[in-house]
VOZABA-514004 format. One record per atom (N, C-alpha, C): residue number from 1; z, x, y; chain; atom name; residue in one letter. Coordinates in nm, 4 decimals. Layout:
<recs>
<rec k="NUM" c3="Z" c1="X" c2="Y" c="A" a="CA" r="A"/>
...
</recs>
This chain:
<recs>
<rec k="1" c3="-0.8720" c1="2.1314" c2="0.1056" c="A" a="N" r="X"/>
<rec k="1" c3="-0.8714" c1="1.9992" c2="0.1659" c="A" a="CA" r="X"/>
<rec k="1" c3="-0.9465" c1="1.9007" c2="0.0759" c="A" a="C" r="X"/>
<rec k="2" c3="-0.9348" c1="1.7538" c2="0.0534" c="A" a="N" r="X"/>
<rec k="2" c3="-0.9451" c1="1.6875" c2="-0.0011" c="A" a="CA" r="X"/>
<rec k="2" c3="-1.0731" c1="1.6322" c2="0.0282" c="A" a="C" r="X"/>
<rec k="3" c3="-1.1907" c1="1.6134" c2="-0.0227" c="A" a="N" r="X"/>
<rec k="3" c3="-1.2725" c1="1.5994" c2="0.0100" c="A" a="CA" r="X"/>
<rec k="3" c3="-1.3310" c1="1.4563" c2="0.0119" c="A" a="C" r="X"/>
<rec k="4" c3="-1.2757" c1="1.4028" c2="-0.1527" c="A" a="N" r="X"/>
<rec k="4" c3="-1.3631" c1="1.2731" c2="-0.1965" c="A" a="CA" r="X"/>
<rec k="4" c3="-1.1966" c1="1.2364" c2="-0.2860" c="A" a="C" r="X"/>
<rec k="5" c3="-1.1448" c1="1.0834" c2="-0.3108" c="A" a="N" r="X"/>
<rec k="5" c3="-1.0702" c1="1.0327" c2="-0.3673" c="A" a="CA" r="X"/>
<rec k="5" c3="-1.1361" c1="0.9356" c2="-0.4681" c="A" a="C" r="X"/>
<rec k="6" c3="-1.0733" c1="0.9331" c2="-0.5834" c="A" a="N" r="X"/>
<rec k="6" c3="-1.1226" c1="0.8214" c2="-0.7153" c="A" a="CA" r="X"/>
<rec k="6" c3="-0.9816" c1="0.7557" c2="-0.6947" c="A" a="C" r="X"/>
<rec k="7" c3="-1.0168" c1="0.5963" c2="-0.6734" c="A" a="N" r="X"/>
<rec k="7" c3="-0.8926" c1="0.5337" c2="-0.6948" c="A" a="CA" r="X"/>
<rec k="7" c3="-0.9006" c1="0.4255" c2="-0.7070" c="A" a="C" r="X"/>
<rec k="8" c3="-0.7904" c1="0.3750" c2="-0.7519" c="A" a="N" r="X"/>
<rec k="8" c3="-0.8027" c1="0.1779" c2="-0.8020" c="A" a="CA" r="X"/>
<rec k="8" c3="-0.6444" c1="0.1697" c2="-0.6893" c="A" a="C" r="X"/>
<rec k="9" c3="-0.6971" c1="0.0163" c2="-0.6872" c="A" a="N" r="X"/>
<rec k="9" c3="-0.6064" c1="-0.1008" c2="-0.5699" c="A" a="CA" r="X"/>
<rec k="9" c3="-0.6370" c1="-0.2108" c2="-0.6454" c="A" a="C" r="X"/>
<rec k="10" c3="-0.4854" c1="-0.2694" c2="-0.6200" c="A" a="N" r="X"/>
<rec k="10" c3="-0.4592" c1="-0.4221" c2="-0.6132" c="A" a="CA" r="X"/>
<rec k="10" c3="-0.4186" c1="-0.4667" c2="-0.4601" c="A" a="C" r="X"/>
<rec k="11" c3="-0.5254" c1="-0.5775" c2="-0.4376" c="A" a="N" r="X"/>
<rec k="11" c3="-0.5259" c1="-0.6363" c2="-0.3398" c="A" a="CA" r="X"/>
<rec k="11" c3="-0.4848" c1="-0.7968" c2="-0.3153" c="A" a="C" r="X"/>
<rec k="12" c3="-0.3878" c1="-0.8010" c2="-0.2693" c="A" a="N" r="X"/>
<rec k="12" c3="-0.3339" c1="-0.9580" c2="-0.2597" c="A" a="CA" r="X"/>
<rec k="12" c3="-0.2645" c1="-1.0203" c2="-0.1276" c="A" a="C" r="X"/>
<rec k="13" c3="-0.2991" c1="-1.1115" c2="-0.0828" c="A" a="N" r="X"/>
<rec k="13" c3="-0.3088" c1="-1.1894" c2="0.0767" c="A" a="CA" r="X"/>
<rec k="13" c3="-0.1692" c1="-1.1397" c2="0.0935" c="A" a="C" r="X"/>
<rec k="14" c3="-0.0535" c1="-1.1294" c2="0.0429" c="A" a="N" r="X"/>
<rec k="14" c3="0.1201" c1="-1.1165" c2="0.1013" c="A" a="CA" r="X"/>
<rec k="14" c3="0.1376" c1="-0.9669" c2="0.0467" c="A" a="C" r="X"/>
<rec k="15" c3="0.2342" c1="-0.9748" c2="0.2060" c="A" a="N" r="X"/>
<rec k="15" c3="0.2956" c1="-0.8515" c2="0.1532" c="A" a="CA" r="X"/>
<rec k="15" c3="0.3920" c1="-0.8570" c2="0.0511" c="A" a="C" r="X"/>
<rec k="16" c3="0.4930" c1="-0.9538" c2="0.0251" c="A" a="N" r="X"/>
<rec k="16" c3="0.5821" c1="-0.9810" c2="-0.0470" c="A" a="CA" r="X"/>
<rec k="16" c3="0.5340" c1="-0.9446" c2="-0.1646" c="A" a="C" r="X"/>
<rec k="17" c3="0.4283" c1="-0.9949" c2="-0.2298" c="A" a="N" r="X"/>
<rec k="17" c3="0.3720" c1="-1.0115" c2="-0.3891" c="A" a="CA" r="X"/>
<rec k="17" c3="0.3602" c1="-0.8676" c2="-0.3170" c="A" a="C" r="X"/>
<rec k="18" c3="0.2935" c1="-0.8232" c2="-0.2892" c="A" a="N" r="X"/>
<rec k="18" c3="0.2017" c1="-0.6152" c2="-0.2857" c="A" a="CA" r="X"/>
<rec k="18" c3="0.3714" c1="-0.5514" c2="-0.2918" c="A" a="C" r="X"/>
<rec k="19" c3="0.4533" c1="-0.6308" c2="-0.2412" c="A" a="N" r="X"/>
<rec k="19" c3="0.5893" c1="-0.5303" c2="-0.2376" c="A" a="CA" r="X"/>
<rec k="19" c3="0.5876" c1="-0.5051" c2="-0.4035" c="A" a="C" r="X"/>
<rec k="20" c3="0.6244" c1="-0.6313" c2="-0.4683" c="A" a="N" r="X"/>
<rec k="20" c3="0.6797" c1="-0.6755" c2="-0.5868" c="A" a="CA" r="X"/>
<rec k="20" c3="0.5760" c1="-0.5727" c2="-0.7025" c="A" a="C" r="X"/>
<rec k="21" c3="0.4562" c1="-0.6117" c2="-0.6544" c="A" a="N" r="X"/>
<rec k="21" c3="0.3661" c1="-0.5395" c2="-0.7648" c="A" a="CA" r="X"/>
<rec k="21" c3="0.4179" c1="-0.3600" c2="-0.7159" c="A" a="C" r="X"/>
<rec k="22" c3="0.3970" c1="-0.3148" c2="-0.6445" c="A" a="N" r="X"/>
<rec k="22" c3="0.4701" c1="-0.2042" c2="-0.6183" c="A" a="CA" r="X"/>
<rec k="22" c3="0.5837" c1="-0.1331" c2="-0.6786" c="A" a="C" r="X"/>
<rec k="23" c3="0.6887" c1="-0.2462" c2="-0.7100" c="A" a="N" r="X"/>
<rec k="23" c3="0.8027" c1="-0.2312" c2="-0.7698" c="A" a="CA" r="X"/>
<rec k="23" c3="0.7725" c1="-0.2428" c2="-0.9160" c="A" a="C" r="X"/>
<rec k="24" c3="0.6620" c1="-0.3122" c2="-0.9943" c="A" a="N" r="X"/>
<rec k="24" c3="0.6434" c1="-0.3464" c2="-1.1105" c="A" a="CA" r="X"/>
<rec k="24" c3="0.5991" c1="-0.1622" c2="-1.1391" c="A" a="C" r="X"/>
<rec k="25" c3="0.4619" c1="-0.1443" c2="-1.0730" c="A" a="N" r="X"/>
<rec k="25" c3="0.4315" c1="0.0128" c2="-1.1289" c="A" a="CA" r="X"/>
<rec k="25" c3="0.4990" c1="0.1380" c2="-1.1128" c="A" a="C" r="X"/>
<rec k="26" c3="0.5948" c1="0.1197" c2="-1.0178" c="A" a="N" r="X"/>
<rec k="26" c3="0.7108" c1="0.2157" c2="-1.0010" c="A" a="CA" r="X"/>
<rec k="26" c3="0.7591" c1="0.1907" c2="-1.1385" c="A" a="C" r="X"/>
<rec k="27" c3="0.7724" c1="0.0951" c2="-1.1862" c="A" a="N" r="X"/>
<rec k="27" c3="0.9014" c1="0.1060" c2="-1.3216" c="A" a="CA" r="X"/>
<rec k="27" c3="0.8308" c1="0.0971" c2="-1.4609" c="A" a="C" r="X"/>
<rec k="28" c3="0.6477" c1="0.1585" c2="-1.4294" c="A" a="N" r="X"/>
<rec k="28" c3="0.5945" c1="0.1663" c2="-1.5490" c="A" a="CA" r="X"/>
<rec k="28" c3="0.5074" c1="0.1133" c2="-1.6165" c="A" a="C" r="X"/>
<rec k="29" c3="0.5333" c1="-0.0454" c2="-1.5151" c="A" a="N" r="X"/>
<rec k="29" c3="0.3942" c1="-0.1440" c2="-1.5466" c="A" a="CA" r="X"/>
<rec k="29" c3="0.2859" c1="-0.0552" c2="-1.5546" c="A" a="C" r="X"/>
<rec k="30" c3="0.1528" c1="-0.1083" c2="-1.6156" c="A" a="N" r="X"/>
<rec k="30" c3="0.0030" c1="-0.0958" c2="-1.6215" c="A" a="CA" r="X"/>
<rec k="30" c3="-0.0795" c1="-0.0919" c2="-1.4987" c="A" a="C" r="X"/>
<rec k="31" c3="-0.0819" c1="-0.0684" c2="-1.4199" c="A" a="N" r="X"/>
<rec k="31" c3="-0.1738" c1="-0.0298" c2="-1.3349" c="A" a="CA" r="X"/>
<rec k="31" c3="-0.2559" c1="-0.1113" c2="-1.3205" c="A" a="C" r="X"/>
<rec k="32" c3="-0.3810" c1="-0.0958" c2="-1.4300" c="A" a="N" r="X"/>
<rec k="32" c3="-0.4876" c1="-0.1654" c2="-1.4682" c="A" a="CA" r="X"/>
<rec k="32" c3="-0.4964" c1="-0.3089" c2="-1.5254" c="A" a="C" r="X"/>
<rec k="33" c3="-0.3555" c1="-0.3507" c2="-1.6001" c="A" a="N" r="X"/>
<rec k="33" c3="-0.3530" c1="-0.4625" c2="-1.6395" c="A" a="CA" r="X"/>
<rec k="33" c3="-0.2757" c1="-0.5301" c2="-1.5290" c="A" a="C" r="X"/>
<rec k="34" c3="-0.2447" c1="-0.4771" c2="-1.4189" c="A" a="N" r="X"/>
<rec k="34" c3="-0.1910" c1="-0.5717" c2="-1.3032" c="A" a="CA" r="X"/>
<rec k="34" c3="-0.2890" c1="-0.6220" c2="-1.2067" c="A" a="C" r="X"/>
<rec k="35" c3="-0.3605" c1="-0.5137" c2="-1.1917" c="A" a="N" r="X"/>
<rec k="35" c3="-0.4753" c1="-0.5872" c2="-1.1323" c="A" a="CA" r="X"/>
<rec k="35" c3="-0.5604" c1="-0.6307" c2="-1.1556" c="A" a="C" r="X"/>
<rec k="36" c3="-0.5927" c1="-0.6455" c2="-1.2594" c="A" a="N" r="X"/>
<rec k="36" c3="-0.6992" c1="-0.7126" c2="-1.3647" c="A" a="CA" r="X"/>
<rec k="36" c3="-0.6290" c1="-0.8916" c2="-1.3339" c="A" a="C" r="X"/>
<rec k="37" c3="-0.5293" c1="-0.9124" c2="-1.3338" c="A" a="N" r="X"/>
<rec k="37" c3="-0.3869" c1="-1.0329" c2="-1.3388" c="A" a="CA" r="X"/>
<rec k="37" c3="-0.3923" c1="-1.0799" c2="-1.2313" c="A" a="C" r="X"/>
<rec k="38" c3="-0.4061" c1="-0.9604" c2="-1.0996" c="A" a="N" r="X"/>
<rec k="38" c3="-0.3249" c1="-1.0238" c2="-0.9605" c="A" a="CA" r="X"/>
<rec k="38" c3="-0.4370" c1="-1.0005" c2="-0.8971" c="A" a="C" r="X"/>
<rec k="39" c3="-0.5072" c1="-0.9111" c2="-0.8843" c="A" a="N" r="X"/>
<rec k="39" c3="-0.5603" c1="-0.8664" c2="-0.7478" c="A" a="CA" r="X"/>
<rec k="39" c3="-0.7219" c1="-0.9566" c2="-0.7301" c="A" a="C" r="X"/>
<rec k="40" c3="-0.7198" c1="-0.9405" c2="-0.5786" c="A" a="N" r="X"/>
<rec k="40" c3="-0.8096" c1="-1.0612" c2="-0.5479" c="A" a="CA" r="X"/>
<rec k="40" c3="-0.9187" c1="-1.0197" c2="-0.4585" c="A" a="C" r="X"/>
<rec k="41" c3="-0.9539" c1="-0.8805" c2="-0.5368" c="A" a="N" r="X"/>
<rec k="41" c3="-1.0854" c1="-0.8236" c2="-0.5186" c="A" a="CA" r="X"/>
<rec k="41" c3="-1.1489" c1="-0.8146" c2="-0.6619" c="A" a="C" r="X"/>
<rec k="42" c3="-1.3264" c1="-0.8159" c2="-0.5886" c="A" a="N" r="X"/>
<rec k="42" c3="-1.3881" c1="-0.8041" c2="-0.7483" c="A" a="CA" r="X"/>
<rec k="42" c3="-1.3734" c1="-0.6644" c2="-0.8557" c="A" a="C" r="X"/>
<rec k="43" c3="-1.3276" c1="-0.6013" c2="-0.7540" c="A" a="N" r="X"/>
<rec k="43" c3="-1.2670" c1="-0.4596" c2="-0.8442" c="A" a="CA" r="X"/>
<rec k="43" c3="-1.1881" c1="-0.4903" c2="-0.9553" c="A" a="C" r="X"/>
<rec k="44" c3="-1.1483" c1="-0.5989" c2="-0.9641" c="A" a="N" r="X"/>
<rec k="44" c3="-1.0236" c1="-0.6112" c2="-1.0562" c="A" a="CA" r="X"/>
<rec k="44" c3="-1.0517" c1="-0.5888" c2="-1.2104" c="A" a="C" r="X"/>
<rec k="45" c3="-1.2116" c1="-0.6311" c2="-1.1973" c="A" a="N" r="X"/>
<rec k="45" c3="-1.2889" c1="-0.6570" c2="-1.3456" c="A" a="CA" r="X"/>
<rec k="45" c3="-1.2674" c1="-0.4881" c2="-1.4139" c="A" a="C" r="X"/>
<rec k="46" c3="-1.2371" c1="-0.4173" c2="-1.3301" c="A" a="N" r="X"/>
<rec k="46" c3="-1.2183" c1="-0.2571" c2="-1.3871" c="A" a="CA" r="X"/>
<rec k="46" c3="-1.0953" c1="-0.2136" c2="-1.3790" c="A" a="C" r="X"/>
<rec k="47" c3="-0.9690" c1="-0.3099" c2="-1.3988" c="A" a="N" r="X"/>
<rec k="47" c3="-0.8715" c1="-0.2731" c2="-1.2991" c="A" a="CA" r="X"/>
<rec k="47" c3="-0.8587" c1="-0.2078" c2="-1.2055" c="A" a="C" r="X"/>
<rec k="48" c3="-0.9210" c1="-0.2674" c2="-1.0929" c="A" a="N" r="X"/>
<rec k="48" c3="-0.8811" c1="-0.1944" c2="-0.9504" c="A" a="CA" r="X"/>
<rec k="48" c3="-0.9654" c1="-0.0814" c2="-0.9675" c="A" a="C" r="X"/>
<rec k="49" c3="-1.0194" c1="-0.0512" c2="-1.0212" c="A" a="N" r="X"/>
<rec k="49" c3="-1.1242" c1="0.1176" c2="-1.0087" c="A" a="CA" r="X"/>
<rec k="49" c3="-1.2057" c1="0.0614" c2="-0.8779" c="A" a="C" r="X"/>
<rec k="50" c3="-1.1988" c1="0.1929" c2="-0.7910" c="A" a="N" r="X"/>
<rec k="50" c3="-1.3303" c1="0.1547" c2="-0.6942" c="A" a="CA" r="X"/>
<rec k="50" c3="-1.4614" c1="0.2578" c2="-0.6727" c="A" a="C" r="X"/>
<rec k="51" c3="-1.4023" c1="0.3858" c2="-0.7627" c="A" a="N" r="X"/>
<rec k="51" c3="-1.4767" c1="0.5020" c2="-0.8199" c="A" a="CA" r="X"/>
<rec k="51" c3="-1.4626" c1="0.6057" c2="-0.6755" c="A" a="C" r="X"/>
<rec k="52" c3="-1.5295" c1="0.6679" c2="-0.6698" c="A" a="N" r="X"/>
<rec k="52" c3="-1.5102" c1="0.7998" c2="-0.5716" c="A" a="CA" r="X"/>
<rec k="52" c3="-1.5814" c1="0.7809" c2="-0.4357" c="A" a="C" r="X"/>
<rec k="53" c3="-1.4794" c1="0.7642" c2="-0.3543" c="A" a="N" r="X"/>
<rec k="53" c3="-1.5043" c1="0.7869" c2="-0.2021" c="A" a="CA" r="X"/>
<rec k="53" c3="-1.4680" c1="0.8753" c2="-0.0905" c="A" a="C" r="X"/>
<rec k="54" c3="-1.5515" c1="0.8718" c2="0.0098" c="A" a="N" r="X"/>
<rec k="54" c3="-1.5077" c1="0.9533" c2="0.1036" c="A" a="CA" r="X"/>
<rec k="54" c3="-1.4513" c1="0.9296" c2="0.2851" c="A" a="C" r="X"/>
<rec k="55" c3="-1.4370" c1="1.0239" c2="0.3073" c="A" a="N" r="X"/>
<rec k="55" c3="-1.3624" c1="0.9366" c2="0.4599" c="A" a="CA" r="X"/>
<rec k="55" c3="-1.4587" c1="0.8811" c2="0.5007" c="A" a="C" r="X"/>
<rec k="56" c3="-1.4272" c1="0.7681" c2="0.5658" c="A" a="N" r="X"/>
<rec k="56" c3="-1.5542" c1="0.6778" c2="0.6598" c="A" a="CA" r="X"/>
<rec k="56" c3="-1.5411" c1="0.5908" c2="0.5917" c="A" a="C" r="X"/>
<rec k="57" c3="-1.5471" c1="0.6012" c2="0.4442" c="A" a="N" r="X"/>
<rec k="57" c3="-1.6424" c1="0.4946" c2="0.3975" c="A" a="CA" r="X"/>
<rec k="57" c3="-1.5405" c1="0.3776" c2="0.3665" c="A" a="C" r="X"/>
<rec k="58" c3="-1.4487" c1="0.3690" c2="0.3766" c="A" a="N" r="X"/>
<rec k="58" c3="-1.3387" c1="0.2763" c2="0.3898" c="A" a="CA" r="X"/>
<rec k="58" c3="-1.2805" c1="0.2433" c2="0.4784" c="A" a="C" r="X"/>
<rec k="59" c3="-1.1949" c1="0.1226" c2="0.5336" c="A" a="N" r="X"/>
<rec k="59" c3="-1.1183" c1="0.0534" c2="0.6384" c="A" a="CA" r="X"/>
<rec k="59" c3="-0.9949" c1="0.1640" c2="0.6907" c="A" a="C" r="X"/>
<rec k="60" c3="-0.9613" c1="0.2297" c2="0.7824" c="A" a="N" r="X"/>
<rec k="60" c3="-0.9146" c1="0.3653" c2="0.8116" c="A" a="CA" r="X"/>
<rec k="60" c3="-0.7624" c1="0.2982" c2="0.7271" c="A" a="C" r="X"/>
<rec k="61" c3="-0.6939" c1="0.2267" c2="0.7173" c="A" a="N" r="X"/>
<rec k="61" c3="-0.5531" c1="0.2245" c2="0.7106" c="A" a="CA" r="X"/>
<rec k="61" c3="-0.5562" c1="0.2497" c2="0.5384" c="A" a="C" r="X"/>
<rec k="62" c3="-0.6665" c1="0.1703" c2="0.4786" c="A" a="N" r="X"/>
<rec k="62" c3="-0.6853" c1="0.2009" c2="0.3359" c="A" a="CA" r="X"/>
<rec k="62" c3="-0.7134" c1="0.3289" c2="0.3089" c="A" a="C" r="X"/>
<rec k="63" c3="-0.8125" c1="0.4327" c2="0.4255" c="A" a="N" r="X"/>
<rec k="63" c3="-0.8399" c1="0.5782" c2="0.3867" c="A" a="CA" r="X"/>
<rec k="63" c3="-0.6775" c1="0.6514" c2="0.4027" c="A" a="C" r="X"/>
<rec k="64" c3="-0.5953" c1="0.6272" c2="0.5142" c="A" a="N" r="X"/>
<rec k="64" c3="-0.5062" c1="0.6583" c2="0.5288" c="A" a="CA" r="X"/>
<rec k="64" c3="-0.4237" c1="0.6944" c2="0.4501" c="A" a="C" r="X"/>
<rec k="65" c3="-0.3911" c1="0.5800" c2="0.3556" c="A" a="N" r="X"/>
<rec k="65" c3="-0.2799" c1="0.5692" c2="0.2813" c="A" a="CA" r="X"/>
<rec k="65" c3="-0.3448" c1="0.6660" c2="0.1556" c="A" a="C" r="X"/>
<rec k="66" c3="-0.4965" c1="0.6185" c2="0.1287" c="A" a="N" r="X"/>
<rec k="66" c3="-0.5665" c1="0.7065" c2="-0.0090" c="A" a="CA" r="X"/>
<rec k="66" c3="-0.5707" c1="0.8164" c2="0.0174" c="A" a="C" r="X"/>
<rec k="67" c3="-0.5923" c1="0.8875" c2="0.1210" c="A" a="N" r="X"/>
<rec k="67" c3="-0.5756" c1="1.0747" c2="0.1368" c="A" a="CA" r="X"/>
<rec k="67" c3="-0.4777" c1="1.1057" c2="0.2113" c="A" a="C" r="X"/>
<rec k="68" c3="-0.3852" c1="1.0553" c2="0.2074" c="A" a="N" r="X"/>
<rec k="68" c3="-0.2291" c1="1.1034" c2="0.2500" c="A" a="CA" r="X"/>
<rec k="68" c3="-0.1562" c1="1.1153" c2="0.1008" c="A" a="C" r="X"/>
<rec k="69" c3="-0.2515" c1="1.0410" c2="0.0127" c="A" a="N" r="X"/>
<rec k="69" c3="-0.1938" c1="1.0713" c2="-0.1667" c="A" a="CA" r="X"/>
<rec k="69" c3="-0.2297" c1="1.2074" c2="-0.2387" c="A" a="C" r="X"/>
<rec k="70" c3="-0.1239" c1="1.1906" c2="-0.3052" c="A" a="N" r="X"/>
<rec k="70" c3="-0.1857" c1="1.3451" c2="-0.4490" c="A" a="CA" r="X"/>
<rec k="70" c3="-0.2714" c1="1.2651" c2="-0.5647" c="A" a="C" r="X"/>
<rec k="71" c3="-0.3048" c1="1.3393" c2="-0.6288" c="A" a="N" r="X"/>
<rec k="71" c3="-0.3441" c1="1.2573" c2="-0.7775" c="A" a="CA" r="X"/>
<rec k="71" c3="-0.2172" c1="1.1903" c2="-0.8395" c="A" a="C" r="X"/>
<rec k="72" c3="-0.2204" c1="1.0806" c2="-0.9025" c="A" a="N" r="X"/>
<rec k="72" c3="-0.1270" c1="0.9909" c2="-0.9840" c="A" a="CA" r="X"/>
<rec k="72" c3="-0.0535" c1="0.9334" c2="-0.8915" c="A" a="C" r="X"/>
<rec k="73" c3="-0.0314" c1="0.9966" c2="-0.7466" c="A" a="N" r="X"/>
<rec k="73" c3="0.0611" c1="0.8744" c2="-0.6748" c="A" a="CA" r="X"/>
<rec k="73" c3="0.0005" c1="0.7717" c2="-0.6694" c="A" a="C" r="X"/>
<rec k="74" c3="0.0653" c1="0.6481" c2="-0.6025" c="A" a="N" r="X"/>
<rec k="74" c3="0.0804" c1="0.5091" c2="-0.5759" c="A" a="CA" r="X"/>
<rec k="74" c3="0.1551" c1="0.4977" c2="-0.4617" c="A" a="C" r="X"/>
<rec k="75" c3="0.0659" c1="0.4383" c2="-0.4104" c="A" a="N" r="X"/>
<rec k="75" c3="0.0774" c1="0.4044" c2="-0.2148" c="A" a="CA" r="X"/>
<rec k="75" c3="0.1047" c1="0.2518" c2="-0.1638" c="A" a="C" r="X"/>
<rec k="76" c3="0.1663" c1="0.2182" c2="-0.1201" c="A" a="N" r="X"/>
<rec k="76" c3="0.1515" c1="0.0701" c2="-0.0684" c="A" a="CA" r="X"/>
<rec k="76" c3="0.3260" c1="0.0605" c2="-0.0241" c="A" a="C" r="X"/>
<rec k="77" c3="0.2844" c1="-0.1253" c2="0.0062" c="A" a="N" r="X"/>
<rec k="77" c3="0.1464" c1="-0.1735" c2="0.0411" c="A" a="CA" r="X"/>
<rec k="77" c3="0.1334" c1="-0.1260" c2="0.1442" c="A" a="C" r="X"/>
<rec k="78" c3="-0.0036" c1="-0.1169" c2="0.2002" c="A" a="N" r="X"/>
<rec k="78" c3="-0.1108" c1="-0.0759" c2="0.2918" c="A" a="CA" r="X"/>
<rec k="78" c3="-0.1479" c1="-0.2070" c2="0.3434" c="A" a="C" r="X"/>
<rec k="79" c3="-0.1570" c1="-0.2229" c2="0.4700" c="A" a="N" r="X"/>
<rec k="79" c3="-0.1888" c1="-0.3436" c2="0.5337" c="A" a="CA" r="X"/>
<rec k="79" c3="-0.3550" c1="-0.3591" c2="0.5693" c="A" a="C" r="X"/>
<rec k="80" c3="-0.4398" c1="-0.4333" c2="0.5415" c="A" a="N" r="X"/>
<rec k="80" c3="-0.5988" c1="-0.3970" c2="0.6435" c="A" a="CA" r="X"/>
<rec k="80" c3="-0.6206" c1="-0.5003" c2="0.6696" c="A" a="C" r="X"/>
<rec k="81" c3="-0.7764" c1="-0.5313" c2="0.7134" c="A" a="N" r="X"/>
<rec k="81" c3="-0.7728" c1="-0.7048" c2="0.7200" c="A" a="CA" r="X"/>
<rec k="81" c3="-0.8363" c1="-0.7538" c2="0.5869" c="A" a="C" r="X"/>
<rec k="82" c3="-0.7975" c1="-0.7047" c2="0.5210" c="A" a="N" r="X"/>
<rec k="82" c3="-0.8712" c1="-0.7992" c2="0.3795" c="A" a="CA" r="X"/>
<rec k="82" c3="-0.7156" c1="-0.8452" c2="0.3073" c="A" a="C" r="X"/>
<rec k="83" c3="-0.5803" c1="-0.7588" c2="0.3106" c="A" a="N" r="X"/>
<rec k="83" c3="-0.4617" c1="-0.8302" c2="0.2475" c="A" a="CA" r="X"/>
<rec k="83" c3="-0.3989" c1="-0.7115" c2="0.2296" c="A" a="C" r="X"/>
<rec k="84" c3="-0.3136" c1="-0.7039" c2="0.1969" c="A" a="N" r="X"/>
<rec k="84" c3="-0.2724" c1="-0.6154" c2="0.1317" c="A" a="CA" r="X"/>
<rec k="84" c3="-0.2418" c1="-0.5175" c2="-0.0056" c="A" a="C" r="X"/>
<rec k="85" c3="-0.2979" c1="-0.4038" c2="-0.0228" c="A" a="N" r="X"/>
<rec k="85" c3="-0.3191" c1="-0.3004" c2="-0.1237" c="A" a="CA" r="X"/>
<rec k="85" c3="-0.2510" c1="-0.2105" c2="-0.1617" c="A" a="C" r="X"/>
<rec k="86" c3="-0.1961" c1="-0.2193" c2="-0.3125" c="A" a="N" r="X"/>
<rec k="86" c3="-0.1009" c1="-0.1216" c2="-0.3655" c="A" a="CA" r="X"/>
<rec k="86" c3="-0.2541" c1="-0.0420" c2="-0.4406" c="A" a="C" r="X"/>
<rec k="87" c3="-0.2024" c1="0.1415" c2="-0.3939" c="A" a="N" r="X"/>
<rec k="87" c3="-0.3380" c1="0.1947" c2="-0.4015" c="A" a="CA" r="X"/>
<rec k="87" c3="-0.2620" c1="0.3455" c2="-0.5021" c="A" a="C" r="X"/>
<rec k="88" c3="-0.3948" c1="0.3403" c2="-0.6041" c="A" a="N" r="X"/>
<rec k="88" c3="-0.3465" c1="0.4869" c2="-0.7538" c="A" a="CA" r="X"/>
<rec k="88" c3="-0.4601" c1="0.5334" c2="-0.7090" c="A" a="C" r="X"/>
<rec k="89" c3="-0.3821" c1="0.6762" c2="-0.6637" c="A" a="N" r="X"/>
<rec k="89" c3="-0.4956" c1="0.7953" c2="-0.6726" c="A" a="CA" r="X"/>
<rec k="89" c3="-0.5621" c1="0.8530" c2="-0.8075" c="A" a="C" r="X"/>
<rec k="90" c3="-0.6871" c1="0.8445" c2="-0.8741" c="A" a="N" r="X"/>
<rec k="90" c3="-0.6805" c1="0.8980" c2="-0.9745" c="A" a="CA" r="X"/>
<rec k="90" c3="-0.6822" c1="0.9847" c2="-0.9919" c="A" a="C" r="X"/>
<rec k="91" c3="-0.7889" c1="1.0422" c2="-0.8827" c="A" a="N" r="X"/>
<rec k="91" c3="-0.8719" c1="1.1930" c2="-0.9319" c="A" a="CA" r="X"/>
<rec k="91" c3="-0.9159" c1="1.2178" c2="-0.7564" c="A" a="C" r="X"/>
<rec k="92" c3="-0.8830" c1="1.3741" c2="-0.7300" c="A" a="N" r="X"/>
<rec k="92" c3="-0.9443" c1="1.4005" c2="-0.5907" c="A" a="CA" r="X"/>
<rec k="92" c3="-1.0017" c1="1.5447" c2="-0.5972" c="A" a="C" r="X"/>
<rec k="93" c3="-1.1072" c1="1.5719" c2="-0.5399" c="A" a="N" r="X"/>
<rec k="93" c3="-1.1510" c1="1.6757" c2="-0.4989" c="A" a="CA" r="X"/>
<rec k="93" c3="-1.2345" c1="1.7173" c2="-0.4123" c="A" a="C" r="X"/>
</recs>
């Protein structure tokens, strides 16, 4: 069982744009250089890294979507009340 998740999100007020960016890293885009671009959390300064967390410690729909992932998937968008988040698992254990 999954204990702790490492992962980066891009976070942006519409779902529309979180669709679109979604569709950009499905086909290969950068990850890191998208949210460094788009996303409108201060995470962005690392692309989207938010480093290693565990259940609780996040908004449940964001834990949701992050440990319902494997490593390297990409989840979204995810709805919470901060906007919406296209979310890369990096690393879990």
């Amino acid at each position: 069982m999954v204990k702790e998740v490492h992962a980066a999100h891009i976070l942006v007020k519409d779902e529309a744009k979180a669709k679109d960016l979604m569709a950009q890293v499905q086909a290969g885009k950068n990850f890191g250089e998208l949210a460094r671009k788009y996303s409108v959390c201060p995470s962005k300064k690392k692309g989207g890294d938010l480093g290693w967390f565990r259940r609780g410690q996040m908004v449940k729909p964001f834990e949701d979507g992050a440990f319902s992932a494997k490593k390297g998937d990409v989840v979204g968008p995810v709805k919470t009340e901060f906007g919406w988040h296209v979310i890369k698992i990096l690393e879990q254990r």
